[in-house]
Every structure is written in C-alpha cells, then in structure tokens.
Backbone as XML, in Angstrom:
<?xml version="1.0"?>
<chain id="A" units="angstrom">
  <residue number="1" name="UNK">
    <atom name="N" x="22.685" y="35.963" z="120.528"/>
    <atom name="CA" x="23.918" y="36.541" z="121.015"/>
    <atom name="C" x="24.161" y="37.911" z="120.371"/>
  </residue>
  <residue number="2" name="UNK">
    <atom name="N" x="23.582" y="38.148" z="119.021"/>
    <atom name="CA" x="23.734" y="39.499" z="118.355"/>
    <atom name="C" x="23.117" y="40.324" z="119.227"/>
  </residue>
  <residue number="3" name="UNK">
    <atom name="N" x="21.886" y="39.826" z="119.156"/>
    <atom name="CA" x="21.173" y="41.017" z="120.187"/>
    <atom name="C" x="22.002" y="41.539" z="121.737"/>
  </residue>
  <residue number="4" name="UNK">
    <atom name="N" x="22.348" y="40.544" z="121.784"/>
    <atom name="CA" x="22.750" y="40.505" z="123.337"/>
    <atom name="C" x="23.729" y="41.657" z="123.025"/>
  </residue>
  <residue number="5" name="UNK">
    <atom name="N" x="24.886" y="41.591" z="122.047"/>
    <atom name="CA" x="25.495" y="42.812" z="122.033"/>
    <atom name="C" x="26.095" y="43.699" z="121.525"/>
  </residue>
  <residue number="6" name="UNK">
    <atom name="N" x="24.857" y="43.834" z="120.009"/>
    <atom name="CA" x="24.382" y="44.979" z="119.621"/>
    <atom name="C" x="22.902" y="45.711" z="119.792"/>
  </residue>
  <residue number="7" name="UNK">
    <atom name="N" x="23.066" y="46.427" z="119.012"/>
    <atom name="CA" x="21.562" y="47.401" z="119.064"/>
    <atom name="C" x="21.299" y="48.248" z="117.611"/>
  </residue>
  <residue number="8" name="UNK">
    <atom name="N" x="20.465" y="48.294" z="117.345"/>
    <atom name="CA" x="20.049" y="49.023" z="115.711"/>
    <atom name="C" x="20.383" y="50.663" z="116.107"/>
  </residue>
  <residue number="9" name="UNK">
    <atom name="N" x="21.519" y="51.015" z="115.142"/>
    <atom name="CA" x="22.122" y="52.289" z="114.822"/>
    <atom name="C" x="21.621" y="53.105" z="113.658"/>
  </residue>
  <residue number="10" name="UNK">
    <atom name="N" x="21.727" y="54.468" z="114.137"/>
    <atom name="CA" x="21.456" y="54.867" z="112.848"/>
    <atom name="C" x="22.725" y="55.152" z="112.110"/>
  </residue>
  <residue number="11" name="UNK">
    <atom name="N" x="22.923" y="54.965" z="110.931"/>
    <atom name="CA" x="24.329" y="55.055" z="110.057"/>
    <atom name="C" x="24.282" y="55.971" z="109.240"/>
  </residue>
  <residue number="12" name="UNK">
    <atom name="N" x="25.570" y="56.279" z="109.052"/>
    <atom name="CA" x="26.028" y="57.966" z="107.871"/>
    <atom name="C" x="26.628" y="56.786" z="106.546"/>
  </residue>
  <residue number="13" name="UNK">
    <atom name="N" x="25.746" y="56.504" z="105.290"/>
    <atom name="CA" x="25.967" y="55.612" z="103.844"/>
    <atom name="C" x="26.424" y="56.875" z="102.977"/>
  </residue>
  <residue number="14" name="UNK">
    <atom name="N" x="27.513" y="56.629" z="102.705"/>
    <atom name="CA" x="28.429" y="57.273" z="101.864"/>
    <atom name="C" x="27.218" y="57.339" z="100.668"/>
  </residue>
  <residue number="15" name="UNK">
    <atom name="N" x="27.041" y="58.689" z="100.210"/>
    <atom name="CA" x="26.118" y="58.875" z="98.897"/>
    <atom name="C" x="24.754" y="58.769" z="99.637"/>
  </residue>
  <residue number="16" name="UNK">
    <atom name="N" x="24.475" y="58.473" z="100.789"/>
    <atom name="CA" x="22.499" y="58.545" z="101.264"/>
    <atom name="C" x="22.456" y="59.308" z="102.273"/>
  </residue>
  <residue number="17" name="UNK">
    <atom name="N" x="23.250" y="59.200" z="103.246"/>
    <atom name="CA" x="23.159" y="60.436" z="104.416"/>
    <atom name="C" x="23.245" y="59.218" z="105.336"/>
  </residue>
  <residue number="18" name="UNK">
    <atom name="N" x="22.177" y="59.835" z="106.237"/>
    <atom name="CA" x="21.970" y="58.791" z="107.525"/>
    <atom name="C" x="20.875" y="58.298" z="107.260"/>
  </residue>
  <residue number="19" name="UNK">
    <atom name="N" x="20.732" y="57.208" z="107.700"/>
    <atom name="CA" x="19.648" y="56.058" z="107.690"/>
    <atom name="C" x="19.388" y="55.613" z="109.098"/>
  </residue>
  <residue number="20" name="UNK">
    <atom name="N" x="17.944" y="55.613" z="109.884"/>
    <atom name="CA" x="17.701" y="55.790" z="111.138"/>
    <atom name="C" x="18.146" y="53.452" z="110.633"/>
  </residue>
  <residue number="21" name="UNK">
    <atom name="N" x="18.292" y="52.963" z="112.246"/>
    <atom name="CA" x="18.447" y="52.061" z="112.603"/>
    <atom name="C" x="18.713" y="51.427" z="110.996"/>
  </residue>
  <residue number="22" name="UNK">
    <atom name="N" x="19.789" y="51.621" z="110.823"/>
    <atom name="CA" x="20.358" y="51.155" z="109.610"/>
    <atom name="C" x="21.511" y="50.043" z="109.627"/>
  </residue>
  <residue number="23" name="UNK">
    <atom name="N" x="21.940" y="50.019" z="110.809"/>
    <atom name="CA" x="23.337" y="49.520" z="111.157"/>
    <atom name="C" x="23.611" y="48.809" z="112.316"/>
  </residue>
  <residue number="24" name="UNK">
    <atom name="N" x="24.439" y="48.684" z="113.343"/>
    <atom name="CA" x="24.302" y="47.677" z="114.204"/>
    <atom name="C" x="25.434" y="48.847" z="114.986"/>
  </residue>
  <residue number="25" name="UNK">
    <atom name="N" x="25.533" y="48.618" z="116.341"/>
    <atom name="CA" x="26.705" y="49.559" z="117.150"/>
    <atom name="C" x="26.730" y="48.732" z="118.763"/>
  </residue>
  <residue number="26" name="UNK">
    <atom name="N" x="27.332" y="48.426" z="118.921"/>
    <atom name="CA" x="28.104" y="47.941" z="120.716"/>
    <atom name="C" x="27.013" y="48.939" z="121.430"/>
  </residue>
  <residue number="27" name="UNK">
    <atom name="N" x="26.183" y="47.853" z="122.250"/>
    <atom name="CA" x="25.746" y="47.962" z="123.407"/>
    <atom name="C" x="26.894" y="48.903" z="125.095"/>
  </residue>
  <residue number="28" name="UNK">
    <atom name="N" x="25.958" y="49.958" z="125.310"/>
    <atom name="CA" x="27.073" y="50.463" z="126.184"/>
    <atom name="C" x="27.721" y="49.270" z="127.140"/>
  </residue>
  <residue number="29" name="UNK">
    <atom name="N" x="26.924" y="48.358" z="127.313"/>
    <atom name="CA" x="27.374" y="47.112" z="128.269"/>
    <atom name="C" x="28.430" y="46.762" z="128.029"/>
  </residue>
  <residue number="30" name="UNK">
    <atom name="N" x="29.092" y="46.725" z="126.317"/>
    <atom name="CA" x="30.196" y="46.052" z="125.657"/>
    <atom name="C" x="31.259" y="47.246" z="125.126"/>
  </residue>
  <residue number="31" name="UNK">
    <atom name="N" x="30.959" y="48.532" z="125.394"/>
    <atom name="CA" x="31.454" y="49.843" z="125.015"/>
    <atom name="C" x="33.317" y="49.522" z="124.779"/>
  </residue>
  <residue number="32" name="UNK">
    <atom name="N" x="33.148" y="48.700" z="126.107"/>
    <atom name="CA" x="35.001" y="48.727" z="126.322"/>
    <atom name="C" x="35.767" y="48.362" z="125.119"/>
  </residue>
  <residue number="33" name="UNK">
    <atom name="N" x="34.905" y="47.078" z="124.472"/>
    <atom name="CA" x="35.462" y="46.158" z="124.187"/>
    <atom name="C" x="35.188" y="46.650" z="121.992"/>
  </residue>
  <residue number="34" name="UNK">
    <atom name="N" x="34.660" y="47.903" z="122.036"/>
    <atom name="CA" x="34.475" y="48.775" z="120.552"/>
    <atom name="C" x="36.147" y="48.704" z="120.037"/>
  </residue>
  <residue number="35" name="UNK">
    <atom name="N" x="36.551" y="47.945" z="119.446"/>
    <atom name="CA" x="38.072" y="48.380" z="118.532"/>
    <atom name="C" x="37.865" y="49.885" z="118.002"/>
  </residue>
  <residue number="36" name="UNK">
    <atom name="N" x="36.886" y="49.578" z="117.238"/>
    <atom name="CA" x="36.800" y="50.744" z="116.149"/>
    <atom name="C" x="37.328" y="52.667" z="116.981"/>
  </residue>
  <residue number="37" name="UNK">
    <atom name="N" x="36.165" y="52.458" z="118.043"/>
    <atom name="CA" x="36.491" y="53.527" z="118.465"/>
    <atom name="C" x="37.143" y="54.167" z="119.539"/>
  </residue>
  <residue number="38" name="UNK">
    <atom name="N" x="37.830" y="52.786" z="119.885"/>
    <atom name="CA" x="39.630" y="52.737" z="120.166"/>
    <atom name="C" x="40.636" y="53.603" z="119.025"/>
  </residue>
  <residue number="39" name="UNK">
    <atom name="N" x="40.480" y="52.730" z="118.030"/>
    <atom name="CA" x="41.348" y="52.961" z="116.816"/>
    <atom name="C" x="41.101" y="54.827" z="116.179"/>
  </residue>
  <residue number="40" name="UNK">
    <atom name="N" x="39.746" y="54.689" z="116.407"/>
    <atom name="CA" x="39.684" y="55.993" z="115.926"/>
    <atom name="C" x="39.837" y="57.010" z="117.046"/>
  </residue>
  <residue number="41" name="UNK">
    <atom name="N" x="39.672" y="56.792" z="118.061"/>
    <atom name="CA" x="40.053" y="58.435" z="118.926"/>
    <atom name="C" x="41.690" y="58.545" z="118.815"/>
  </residue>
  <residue number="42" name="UNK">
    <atom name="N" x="42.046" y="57.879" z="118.672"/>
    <atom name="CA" x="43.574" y="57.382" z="118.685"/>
    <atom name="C" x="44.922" y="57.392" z="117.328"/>
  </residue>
  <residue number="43" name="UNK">
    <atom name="N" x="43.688" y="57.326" z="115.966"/>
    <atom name="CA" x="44.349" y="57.101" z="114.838"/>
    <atom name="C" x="45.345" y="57.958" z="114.130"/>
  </residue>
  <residue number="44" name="UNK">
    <atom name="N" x="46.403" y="57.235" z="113.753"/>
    <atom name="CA" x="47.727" y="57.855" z="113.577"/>
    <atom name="C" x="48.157" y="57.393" z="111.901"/>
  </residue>
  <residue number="45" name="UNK">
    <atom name="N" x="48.790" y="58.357" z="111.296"/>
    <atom name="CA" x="49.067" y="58.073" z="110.051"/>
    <atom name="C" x="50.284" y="57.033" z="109.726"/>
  </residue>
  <residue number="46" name="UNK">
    <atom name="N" x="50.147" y="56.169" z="109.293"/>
    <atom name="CA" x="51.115" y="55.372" z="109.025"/>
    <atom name="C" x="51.316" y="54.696" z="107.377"/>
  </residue>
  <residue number="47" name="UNK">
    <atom name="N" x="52.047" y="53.469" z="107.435"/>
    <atom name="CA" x="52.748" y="53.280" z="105.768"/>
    <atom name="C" x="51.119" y="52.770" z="105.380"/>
  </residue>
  <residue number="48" name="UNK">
    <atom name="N" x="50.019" y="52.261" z="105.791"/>
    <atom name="CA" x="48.565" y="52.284" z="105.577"/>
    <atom name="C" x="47.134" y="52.659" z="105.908"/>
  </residue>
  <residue number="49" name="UNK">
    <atom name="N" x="47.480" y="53.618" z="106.384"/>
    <atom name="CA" x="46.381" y="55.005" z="106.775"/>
    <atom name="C" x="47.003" y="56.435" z="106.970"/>
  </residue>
  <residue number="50" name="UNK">
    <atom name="N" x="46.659" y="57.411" z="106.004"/>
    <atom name="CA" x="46.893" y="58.549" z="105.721"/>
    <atom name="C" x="45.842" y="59.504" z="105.547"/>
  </residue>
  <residue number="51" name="UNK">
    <atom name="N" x="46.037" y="60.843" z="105.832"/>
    <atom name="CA" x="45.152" y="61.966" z="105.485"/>
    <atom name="C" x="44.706" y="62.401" z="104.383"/>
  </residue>
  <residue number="52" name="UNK">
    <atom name="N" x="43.901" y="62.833" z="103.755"/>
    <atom name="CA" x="43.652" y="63.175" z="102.748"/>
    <atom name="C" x="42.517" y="64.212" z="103.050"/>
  </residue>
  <residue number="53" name="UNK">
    <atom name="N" x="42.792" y="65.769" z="102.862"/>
    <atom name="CA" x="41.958" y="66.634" z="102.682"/>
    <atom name="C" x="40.885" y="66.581" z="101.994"/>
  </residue>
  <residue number="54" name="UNK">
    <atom name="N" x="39.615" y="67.847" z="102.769"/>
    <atom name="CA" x="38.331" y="67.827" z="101.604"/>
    <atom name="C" x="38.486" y="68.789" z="100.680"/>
  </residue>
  <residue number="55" name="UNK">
    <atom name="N" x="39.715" y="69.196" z="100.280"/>
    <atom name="CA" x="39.929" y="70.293" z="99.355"/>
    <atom name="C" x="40.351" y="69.010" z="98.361"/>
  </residue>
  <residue number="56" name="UNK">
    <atom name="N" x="41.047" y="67.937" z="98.207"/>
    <atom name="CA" x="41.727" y="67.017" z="97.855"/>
    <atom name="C" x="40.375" y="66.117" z="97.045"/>
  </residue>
  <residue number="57" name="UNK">
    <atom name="N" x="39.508" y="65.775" z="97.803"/>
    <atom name="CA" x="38.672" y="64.939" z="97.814"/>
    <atom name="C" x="37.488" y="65.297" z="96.691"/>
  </residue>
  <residue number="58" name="UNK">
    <atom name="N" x="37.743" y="66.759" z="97.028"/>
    <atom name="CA" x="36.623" y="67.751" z="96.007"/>
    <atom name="C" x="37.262" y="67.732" z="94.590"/>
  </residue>
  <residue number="59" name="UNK">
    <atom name="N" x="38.245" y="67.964" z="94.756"/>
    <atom name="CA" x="39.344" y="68.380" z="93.594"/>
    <atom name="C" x="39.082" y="67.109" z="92.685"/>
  </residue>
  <residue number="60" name="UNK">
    <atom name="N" x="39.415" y="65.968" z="93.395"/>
    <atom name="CA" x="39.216" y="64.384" z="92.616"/>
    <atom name="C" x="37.718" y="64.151" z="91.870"/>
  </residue>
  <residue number="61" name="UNK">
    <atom name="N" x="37.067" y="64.930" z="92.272"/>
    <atom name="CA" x="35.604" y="64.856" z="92.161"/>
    <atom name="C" x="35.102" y="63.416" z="92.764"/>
  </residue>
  <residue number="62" name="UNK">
    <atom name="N" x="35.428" y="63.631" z="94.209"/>
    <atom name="CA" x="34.486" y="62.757" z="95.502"/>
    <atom name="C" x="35.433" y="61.295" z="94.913"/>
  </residue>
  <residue number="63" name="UNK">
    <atom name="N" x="36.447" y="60.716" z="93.714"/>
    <atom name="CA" x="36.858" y="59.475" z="93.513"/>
    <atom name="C" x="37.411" y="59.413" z="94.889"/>
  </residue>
  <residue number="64" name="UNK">
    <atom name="N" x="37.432" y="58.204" z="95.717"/>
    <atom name="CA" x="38.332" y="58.141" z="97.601"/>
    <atom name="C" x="39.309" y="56.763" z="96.404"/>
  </residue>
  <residue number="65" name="UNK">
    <atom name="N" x="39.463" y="56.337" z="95.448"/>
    <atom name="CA" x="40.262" y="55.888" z="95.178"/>
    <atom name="C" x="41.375" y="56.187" z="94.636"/>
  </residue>
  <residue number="66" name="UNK">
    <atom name="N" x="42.378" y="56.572" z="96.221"/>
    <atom name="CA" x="43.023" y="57.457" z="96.071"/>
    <atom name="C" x="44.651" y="56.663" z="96.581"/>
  </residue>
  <residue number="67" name="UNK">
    <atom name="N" x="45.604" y="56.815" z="95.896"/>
    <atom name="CA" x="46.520" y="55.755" z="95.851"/>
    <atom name="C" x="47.475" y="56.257" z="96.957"/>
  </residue>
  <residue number="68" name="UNK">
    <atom name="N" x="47.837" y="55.026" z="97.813"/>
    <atom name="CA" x="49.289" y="55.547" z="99.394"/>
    <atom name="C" x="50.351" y="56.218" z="98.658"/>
  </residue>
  <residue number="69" name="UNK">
    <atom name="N" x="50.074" y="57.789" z="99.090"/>
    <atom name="CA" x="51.398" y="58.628" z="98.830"/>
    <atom name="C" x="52.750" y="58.124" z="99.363"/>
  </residue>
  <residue number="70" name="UNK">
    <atom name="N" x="52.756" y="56.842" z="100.311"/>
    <atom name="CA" x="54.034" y="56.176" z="101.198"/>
    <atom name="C" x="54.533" y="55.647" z="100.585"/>
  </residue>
  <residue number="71" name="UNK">
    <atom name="N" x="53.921" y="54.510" z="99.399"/>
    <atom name="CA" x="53.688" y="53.793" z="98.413"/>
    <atom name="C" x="55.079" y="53.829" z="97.390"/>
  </residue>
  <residue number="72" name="UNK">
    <atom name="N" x="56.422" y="53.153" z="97.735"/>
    <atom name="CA" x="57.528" y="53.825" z="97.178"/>
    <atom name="C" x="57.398" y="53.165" z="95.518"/>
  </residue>
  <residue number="73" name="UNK">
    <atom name="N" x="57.117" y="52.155" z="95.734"/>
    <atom name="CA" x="56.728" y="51.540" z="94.196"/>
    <atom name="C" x="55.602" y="51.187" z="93.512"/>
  </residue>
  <residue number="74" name="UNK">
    <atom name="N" x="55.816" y="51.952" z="92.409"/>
    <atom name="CA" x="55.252" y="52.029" z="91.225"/>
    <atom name="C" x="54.876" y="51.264" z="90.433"/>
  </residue>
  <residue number="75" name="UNK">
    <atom name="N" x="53.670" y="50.378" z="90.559"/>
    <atom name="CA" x="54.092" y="49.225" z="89.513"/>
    <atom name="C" x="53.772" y="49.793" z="88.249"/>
  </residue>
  <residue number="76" name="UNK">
    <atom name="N" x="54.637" y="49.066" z="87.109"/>
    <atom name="CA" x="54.127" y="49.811" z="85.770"/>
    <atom name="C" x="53.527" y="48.511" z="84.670"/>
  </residue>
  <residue number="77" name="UNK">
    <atom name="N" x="52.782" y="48.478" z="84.392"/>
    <atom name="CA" x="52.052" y="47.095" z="83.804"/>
    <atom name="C" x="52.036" y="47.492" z="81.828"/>
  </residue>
  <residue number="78" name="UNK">
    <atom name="N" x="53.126" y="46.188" z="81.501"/>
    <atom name="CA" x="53.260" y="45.900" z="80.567"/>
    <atom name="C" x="51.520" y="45.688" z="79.264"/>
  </residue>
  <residue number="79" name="UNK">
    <atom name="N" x="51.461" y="45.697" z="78.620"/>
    <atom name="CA" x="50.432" y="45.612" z="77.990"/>
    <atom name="C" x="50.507" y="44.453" z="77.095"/>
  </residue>
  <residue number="80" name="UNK">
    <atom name="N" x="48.631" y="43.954" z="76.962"/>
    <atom name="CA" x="49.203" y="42.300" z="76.475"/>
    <atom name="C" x="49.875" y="41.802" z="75.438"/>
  </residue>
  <residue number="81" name="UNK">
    <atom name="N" x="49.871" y="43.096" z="74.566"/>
    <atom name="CA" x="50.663" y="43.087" z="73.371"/>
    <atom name="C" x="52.083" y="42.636" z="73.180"/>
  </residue>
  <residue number="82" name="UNK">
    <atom name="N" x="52.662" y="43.598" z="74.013"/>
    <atom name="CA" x="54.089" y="43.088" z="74.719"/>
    <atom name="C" x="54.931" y="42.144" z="75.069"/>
  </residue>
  <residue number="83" name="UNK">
    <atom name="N" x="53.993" y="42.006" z="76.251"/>
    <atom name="CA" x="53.489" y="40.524" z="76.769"/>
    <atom name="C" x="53.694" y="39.254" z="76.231"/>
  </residue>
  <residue number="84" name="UNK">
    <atom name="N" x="52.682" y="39.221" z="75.269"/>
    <atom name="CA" x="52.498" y="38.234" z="73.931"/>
    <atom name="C" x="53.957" y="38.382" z="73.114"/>
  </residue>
  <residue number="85" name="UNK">
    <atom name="N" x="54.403" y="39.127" z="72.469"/>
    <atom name="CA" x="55.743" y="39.465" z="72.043"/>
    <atom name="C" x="56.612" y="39.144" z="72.578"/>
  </residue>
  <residue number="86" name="UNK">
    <atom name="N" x="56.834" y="39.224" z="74.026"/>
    <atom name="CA" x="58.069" y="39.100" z="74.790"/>
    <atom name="C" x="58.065" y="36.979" z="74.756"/>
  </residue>
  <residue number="87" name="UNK">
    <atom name="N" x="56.697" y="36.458" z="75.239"/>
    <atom name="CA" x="56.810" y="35.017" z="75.259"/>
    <atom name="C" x="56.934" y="34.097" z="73.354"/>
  </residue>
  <residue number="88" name="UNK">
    <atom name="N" x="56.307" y="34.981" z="72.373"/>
    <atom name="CA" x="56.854" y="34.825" z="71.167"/>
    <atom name="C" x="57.978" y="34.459" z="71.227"/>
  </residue>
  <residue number="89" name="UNK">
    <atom name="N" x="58.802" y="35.409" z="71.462"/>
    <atom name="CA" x="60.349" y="35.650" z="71.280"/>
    <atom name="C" x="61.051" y="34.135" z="72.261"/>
  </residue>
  <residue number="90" name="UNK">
    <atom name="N" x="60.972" y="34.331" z="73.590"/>
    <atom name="CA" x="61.201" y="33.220" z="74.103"/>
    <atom name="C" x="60.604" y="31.657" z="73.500"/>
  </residue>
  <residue number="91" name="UNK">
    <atom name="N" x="59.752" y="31.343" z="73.232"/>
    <atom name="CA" x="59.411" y="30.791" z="72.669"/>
    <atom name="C" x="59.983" y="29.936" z="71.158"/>
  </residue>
  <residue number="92" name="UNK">
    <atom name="N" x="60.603" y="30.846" z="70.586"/>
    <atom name="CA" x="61.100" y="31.159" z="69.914"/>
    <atom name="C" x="62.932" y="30.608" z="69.897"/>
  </residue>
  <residue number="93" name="UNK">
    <atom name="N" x="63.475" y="31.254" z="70.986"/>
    <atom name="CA" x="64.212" y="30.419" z="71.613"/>
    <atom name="C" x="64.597" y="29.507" z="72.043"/>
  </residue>
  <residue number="94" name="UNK">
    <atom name="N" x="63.805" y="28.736" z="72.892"/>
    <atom name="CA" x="62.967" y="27.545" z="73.000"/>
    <atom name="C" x="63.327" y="26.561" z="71.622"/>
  </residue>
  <residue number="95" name="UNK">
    <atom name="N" x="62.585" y="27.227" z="70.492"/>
    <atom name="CA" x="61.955" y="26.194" z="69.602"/>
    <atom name="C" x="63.726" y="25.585" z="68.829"/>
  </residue>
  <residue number="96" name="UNK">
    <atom name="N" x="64.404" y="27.085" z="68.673"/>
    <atom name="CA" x="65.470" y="26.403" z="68.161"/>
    <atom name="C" x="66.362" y="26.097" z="68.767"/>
  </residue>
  <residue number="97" name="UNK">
    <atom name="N" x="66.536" y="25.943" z="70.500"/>
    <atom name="CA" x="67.395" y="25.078" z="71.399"/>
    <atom name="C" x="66.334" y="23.722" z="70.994"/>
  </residue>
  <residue number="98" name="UNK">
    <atom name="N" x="65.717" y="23.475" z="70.979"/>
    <atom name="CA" x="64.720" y="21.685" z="70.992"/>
    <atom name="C" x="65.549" y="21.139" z="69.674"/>
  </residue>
  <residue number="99" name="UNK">
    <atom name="N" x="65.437" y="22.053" z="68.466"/>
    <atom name="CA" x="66.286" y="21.314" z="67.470"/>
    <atom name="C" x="67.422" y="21.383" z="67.328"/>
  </residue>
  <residue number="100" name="UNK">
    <atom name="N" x="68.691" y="22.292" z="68.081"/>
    <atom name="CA" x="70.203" y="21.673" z="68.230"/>
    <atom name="C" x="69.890" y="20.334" z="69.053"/>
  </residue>
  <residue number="101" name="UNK">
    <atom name="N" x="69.233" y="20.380" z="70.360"/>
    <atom name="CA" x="69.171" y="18.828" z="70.917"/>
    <atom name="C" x="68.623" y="18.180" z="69.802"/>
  </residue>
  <residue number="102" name="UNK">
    <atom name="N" x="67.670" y="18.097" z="69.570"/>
    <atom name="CA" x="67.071" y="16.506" z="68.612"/>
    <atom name="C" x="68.732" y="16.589" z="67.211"/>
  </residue>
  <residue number="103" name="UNK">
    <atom name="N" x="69.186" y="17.086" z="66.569"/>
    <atom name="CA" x="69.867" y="17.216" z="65.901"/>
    <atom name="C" x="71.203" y="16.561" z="66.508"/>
  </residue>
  <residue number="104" name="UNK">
    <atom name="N" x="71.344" y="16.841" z="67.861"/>
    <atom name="CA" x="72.629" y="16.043" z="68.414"/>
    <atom name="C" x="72.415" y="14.470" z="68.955"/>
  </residue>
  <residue number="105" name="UNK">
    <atom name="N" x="70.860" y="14.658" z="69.336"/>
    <atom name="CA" x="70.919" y="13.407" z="69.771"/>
    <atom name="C" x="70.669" y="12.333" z="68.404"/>
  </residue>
  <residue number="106" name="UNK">
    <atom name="N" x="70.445" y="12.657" z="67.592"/>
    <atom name="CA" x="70.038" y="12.322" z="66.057"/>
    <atom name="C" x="71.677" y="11.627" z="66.098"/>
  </residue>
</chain>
C-alpha cells in the first residue's frame, strides 16, 4: 500500500543538503490529498507558527531553537536548592503540627 502511494524523493536534510531518493513524497495520483502542501502554500502565522528571518537565524548561529515570541508566559524554574528548602520548611511544619496532635490526643 506504501508503494501504491508513495514514491522515493529526493530530500533537502537540514546540515547534508539533498539526498537523491532519500525520502518518500505523494504519488501525483494522491497529489490532492498532500496536507503538507496544502498547509504550506497557504501558511499563516499564528499563536504556533511564526516567522523568523535568515538574518535572525544567522545571528543565533543556525540554533532554530527558537522560543514563540506569542508566548505570554514565562516560566521561571526554581532551582533544586530552593526547592529542597522550600519542602524542608514545610515539612517542618508538618512535623510540629503531628506533635500538638499526638500531645492532645495524649
């Protein structure tokens, strides 16, 4: 059934170039039915696909891990140190609510 409707492509590998019959691509028989290049003659920027220049791209030095400028929040990540400190403390809390109870129920 693969065969039936694909065919060996040659592909553009990020970092190798093109590679003759490297890849797989929709048989013109099945052309209609390509999402991809639906999506792409068509593609529009939204809250998860955005532009990003090759002046941008160069600048990063080629990193594409490149974070949604739409993206209103920020997460900011505590460190385990903290972390560890903050459940200490609770903990902690904890230990001397357990002994007013045992002390009352005493």
């Amino acid at each position: 059934m693969v065969d039936e409707i694909f065919e060996p492509a040659d592909m553009d590998w990020r970092g190798l170039g093109v590679i003759p019959a490297s890849g797989l691509a929709i048989r013109k028989k099945y052309e209609e039915f390509d999402a991809e290049k639906k999506w792409w003659k068509n593609r529009v920027e939204n809250d998860f696909a955005w532009k990003v220049s090759m002046e941008e791209i160069k600048k990063r030095g080629y990193n594409l891990d490149i974070k949604n400028p739409k993206d209103q929040i920020q997460e900011e990540f505590e460190s385990s140190e903290k972390i560890l400190n903050r459940i200490s403390k609770s903990n902690k809390v904890v230990d001397g609510l357990l002994l007013k109870i045992k002390e009352i129920l005493n």
